[in-house]
C-alpha positions as CSV (number, residue, x, y, z in Angstrom):
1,X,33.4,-42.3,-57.3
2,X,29.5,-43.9,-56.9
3,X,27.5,-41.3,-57.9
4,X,23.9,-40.8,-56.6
5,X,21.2,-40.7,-58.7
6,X,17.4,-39.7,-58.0
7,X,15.2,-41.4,-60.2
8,X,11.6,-39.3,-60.4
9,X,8.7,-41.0,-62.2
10,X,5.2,-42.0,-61.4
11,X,5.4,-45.0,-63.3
12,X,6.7,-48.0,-61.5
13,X,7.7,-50.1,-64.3
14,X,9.5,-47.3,-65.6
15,X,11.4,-46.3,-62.3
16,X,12.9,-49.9,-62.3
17,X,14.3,-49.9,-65.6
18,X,16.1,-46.6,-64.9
19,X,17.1,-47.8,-61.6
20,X,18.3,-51.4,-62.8
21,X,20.2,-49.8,-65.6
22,X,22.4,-46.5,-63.6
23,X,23.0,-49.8,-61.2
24,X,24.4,-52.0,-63.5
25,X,26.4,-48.6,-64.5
26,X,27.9,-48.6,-61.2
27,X,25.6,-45.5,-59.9
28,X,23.0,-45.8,-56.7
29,X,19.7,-44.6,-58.1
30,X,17.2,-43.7,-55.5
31,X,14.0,-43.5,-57.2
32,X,10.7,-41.2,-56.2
33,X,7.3,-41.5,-57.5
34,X,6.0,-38.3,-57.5
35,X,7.5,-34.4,-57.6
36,X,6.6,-34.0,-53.3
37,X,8.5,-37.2,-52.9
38,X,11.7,-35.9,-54.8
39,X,11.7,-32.9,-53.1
40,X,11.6,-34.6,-49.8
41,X,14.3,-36.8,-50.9
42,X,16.3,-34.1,-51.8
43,X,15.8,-32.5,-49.2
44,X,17.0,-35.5,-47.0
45,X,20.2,-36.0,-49.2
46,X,21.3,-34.1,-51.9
47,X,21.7,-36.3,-55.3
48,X,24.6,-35.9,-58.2
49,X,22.0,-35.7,-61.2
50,X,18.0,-35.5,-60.7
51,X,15.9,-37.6,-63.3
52,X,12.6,-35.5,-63.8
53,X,9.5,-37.2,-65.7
54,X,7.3,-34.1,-67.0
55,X,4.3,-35.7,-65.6
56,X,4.2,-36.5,-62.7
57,X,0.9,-36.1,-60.6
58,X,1.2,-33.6,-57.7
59,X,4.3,-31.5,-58.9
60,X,5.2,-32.2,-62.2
61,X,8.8,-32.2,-63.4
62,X,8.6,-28.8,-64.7
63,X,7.7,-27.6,-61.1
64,X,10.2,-29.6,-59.3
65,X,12.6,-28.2,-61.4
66,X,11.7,-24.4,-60.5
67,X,11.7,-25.1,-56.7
68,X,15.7,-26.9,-57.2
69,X,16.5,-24.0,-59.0
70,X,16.0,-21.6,-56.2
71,X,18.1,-23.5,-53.8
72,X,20.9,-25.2,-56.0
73,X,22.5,-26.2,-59.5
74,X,22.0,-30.1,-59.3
75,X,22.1,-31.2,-62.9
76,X,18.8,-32.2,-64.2
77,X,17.3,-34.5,-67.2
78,X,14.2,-34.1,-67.8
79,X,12.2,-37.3,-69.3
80,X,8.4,-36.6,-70.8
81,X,6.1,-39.2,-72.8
82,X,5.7,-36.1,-75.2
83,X,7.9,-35.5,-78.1
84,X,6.4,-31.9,-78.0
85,X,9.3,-29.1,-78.8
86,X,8.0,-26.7,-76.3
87,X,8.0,-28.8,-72.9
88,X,11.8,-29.5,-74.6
89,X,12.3,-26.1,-75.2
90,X,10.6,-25.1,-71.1
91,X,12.5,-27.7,-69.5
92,X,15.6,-26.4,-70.8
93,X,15.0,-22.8,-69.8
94,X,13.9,-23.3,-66.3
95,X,17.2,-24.6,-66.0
96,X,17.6,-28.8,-67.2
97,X,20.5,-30.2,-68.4
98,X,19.1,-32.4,-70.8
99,X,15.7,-34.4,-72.6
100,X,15.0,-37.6,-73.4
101,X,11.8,-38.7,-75.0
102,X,9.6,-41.8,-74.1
103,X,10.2,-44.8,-75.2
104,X,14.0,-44.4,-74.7
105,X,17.0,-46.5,-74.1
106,X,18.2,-47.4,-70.8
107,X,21.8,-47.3,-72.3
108,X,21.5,-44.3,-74.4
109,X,19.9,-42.8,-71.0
110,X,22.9,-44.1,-69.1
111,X,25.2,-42.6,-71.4
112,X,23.4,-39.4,-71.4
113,X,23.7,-39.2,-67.4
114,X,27.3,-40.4,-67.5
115,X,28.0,-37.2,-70.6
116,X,26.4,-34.4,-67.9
117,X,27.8,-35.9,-64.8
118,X,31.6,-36.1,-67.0
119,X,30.7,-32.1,-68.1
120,X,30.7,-31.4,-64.6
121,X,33.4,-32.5,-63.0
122,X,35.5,-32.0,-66.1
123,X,34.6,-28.4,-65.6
124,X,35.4,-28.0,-62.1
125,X,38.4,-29.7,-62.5
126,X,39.3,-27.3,-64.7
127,X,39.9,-25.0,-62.5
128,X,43.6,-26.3,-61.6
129,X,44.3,-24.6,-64.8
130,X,42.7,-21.5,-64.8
131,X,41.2,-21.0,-61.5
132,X,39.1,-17.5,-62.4
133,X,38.0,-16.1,-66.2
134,X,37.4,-12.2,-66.1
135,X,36.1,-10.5,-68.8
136,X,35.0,-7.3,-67.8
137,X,32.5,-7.8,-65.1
138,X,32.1,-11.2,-66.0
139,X,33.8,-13.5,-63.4
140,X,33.8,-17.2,-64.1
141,X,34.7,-19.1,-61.1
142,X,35.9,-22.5,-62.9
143,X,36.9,-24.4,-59.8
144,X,33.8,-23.2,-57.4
145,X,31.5,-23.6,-60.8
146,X,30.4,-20.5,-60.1
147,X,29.6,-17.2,-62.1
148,X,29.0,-13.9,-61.2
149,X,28.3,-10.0,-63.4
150,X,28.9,-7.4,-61.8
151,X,29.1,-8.9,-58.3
152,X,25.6,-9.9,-59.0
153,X,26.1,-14.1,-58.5
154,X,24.2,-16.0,-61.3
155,X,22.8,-19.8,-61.3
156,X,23.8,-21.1,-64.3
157,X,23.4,-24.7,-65.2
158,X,26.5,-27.2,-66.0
159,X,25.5,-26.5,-69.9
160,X,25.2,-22.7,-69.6
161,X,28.3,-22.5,-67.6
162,X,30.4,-24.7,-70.2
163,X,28.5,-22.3,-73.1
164,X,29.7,-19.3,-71.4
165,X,33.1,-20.3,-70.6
166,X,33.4,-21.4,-74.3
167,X,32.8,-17.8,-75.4
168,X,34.2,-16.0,-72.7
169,X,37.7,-18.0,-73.5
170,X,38.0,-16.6,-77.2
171,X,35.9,-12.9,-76.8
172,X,35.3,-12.0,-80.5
173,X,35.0,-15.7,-81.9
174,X,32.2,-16.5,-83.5
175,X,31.2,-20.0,-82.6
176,X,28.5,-21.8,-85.2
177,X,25.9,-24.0,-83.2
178,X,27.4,-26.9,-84.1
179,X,31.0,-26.1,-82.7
180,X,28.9,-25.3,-79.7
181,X,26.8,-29.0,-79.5
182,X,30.3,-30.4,-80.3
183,X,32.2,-28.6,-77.2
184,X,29.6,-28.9,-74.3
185,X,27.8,-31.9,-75.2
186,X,28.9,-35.4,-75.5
187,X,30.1,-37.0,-79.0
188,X,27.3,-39.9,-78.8
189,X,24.7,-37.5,-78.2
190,X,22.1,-36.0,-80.7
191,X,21.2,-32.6,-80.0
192,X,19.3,-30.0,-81.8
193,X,20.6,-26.4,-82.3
194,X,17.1,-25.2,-81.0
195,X,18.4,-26.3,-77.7
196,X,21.6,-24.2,-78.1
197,X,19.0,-21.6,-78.7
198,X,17.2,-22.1,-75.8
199,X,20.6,-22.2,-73.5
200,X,21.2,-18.9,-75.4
201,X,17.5,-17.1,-74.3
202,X,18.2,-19.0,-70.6
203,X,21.7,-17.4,-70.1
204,X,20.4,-13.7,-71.5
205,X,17.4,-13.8,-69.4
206,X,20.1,-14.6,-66.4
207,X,22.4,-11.7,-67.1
208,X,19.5,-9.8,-68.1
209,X,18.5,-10.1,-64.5
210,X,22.1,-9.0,-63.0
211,X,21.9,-5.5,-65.3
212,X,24.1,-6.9,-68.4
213,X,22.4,-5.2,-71.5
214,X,24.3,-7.8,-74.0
215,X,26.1,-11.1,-72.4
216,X,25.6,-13.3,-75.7
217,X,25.5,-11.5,-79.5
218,X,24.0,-13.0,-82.1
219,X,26.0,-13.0,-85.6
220,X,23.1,-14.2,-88.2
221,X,23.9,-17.0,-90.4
222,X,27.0,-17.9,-88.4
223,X,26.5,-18.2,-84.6
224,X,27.0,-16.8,-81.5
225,X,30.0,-14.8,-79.6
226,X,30.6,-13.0,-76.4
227,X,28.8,-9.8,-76.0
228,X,30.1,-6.7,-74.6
229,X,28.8,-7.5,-71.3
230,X,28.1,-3.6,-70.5
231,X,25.7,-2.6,-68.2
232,X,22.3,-2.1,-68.8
């Protein structure tokens, strides 16, 4: 199936090598050169994956980001000129899927849209298996890609929901970060456990906000498991 991709960068140059490369991948890339424009875009049509550069004038990525967020769960990578951990680190709180740091790769780019847009429909295809996983008031709708606590729905991204329905499908395993990176990201692609960390802090804040007291525990030196998800 073509896949539509929005293509977000102020940089012309830039824009077309993104574009000429998610063609030549067999995707349509529709490419915006600021934050207002990609909004309006988006608006106009929804896209499959959203390529955010950090800084962009107008809105930056960071702020187009927020105002998807509040509306939908379109995965997002985020692209910045800055190898700086903490726009890393933001970006993948306020809700992106992935980072890539200028100068990149057009194919390693390629291969990191192709690994998030795969995650995604892998996991709602999933669902033919195992429509619903309960775990207390967790409810993980695998088809729908949709979660809920305590009938309180919660917007997690295609990383967070493959985190959580990693843990929530073996309650009292202890998952190390690297059987994490290894389950819910691609093979070919590098990630640091600081991002697992930040996907961790992303999805408590989340539950946090629906009255769960502990969705994700941490067991020091090991990893992380499923929490006891009790009410706050």
């Amino acid at each position: 199936m073509n896949r539509r991709i929005l293509v977000a960068d102020d940089d012309p140059h830039i824009r077309d090598v993104i574009c000429f490369a998610l063609a030549n991948a067999g995707m349509t890339a529709v490419a915006a050169e600021n934050g207002v424009k990609a909004l309006a875009e988006l608006e106009r049509e929804p896209a499959d994956l959203v390529i955010l550069d950090i800084g962009m004038p107008e809105l930056d990525g960071l702020e187009v980001c927020r105002r998807i967020r509040r509306h939908n769960e379109t995965p997002i990578l985020f692209l910045s000129a800055r190898a700086d951990e903490i726009d890393r680190v933001l970006g993948l709180e306020l809700g992106g899927d992935d980072y890539v740091t200028k100068p990149f790769s057009p194919r390693e780019l390629v291969a990191r849209v192709s690994a998030i847009l795969k995650r995604v429909n892998a996991t709602r295809l999933a669902g033919r298996e195992e429509d619903v996983l309960r775990r207390g008031l967790l409810s993980l709708d695998v088809l729908r890609f949709h979660a809920s606590f305590d009938g309180h729905d919660l917007a997690l991204t295609a990383l967070e929901f493959a985190l959580m329905k990693l843990l929530a499908a073996r309650p009292g395993v202890v998952f190390t970060r690297d059987t994490i990176m290894s389950s819910i990201y691609a093979s070919n692609i590098n990630v640091s456990d600081r991002t697992i960390d930040s996907h961790v802090r992303n999805i408590r804040s989340k539950f946090a906000s629906a009255g769960c007291a502990n969705v994700i525990d941490t067991v020091h030196g090991v990893g992380f498991r499923l929490g006891a998800l009790s009410v706050a």
